[in-house]
Each structure stands twice: as C-alpha cells, then as structure tokens.
C-alpha positions as CSV (number, residue, x, y, z in Angstrom):
1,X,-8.2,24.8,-5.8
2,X,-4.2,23.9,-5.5
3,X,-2.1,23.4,-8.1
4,X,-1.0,20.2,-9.3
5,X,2.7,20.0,-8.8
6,X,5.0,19.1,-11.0
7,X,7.4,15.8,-11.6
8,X,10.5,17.4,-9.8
9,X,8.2,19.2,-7.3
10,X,6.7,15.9,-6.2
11,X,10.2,14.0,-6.3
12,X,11.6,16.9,-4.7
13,X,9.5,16.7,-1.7
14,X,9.1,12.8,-1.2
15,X,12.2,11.4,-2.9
16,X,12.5,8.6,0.1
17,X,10.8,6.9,2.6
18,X,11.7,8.8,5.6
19,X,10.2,12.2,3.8
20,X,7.4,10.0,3.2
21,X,6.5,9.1,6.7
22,X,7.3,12.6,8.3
23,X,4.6,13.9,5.5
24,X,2.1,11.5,6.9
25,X,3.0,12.6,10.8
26,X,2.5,16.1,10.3
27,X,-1.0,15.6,8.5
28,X,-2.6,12.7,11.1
29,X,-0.8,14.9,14.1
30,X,-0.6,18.4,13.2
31,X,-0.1,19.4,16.4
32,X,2.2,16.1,17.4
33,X,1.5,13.1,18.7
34,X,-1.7,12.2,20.5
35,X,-2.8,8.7,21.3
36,X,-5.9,7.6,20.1
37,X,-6.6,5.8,23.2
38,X,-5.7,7.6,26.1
39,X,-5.6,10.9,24.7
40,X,-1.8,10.9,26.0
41,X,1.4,13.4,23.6
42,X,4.3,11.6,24.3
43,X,5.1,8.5,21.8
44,X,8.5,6.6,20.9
45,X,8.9,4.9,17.8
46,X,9.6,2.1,17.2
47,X,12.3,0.1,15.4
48,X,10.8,-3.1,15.3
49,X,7.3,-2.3,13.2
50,X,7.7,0.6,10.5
51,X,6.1,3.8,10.8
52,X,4.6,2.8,14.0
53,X,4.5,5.0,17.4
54,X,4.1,4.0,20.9
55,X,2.0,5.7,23.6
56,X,4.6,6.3,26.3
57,X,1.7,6.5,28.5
58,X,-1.1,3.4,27.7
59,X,1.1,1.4,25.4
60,X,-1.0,1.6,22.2
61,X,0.8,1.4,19.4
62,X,-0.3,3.1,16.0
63,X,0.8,3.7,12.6
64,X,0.8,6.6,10.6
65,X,-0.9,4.6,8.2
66,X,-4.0,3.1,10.4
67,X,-7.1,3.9,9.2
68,X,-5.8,4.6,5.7
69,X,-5.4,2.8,2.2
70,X,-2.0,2.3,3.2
71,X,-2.6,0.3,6.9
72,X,-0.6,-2.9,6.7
73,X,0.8,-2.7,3.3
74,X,3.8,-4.9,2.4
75,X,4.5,-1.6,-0.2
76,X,6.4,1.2,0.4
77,X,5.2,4.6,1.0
78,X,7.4,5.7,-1.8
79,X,5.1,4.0,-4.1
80,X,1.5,4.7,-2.7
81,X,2.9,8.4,-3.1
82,X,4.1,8.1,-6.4
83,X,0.4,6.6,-7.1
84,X,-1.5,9.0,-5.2
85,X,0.8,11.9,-7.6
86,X,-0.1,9.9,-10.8
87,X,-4.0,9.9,-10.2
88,X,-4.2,13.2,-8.6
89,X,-2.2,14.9,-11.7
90,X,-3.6,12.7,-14.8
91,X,-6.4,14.8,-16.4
92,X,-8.3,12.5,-17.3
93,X,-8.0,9.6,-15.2
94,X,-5.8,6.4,-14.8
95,X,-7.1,2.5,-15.5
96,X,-5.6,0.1,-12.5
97,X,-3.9,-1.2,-15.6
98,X,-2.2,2.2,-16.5
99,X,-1.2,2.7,-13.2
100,X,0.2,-0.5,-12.9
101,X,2.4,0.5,-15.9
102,X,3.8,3.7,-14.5
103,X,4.6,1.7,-11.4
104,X,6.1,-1.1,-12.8
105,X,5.0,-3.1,-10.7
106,X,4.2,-6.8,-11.7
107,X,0.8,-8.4,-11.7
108,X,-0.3,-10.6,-8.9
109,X,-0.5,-14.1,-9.1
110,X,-4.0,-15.1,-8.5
111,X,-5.0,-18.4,-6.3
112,X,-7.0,-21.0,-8.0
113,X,-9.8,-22.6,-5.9
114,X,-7.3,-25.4,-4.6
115,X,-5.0,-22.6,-3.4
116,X,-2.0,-23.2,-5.6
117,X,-0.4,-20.3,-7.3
118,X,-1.5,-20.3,-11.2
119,X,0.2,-19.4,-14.3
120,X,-1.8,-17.0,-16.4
121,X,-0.2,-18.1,-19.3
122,X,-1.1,-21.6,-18.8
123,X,-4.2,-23.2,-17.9
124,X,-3.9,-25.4,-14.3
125,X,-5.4,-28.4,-16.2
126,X,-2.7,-28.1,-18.6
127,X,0.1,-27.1,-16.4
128,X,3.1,-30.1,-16.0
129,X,4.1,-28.9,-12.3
130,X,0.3,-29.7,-11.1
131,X,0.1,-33.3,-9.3
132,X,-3.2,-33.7,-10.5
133,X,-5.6,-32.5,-13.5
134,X,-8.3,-30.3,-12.6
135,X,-11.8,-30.8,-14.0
136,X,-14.1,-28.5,-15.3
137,X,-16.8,-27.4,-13.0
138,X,-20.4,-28.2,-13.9
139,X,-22.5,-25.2,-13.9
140,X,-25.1,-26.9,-12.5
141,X,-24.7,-27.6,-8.3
C-alpha cells in the first residue's frame, strides 16, 4: 500500500495546470501516444480544445480526460487534483459538503421546473425579479 503524501508533496508535484495534464499523459499513455481509433503514435495537440490530442494519422481527436470523471469539465485539473488529494488522504472520509469547503468552491444554482435560476434564500413564489407567481403543485395528478 503507498503512502499518502503530504500537503507540500502533493503541491510540489501538481502546483499548475500544465503538471496536471502531463501527469494525466503519462498514466493514459505510458508508453506515448496511441490513438484509440486507428491504433496510430503520432498526435499534435491542440491549441484550440484543452488537453486534447490529435491523431496525425485518422484525425481523432482525444482528451486526456475522456473516459474519466473529468471528460468535459468546465473545472480545472488543478481542482479535480486537489479533490482527488483531499479524499484520497482524509481518514475518515469527506461529505460533498466538506469537500465543497476545502475547495471553496460556491454552490450551484439549481433550475426550478420553469428553468429560471432560483435563489435559495428566497422562495420563487416570493421572489420580486419573477414576472409571474408560481403555484403550489397539487400532489395529486
């Protein structure tokens, strides 16, 4: 079993983005590049998309990050690291709502049923922005 590493370890050896990625590369391509589609080792990457390579060969572009947690996330790596060091290293486990502290991240709006962005401080029916007044549902259909 490996040892958990420590704080400045961990910031040590991911302390940006590019460290981050090049982690990623050597553990999905240990060996380097090798398309998934055509089998093909030679890949340029591109500026355009982030943490995406392109098969010199076929074309097909993939990320790093396909097939993971991490596919098409608007965060950056930095943080599903620091996240992935928080729960791997807390003995005895982290609530979403812990994590979310340690990240400092801040909560996500949630969509009401009409698709407008509510306050979860105040109530929609309640809310002077709304152009109309929401009624309560009827539990029976």
């Amino acid at each position: 079993m490996a040892r958990a590493r420590s704080l400045s370890e961990f910031q040590t050896s991911f302390p940006d983005e590019r460290s981050c990625a090049a982690f990623l590369f050597e553990r999905r391509w240990p060996q380097g590049f090798v398309c998934p589609a055509c089998g093909g080792g030679r890949a340029g990457l591109l500026k355009g998309r982030a943490h995406t390579h392109e098969c010199l060969g076929c074309g097909r572009q993939t990320s790093i990050t396909a097939g993971t947690a991490m596919h098409r996330s608007k965060l950056p790596l930095t943080v599903w690291f620091w996240a992935a060091h928080l729960m791997a290293t807390h003995s005895n486990g982290m609530s979403a709502v812990q994590l979310e502290a340690q990240l400092r991240r801040q909560p996500r709006r949630r969509k009401t049923a009409t698709g407008m962005q509510a306050d979860r401080s105040t109530p929609p029916e309640k809310s002077s922005s709304a152009p109309f007044r929401l009624r309560p549902v009827s539990a029976r259909y």
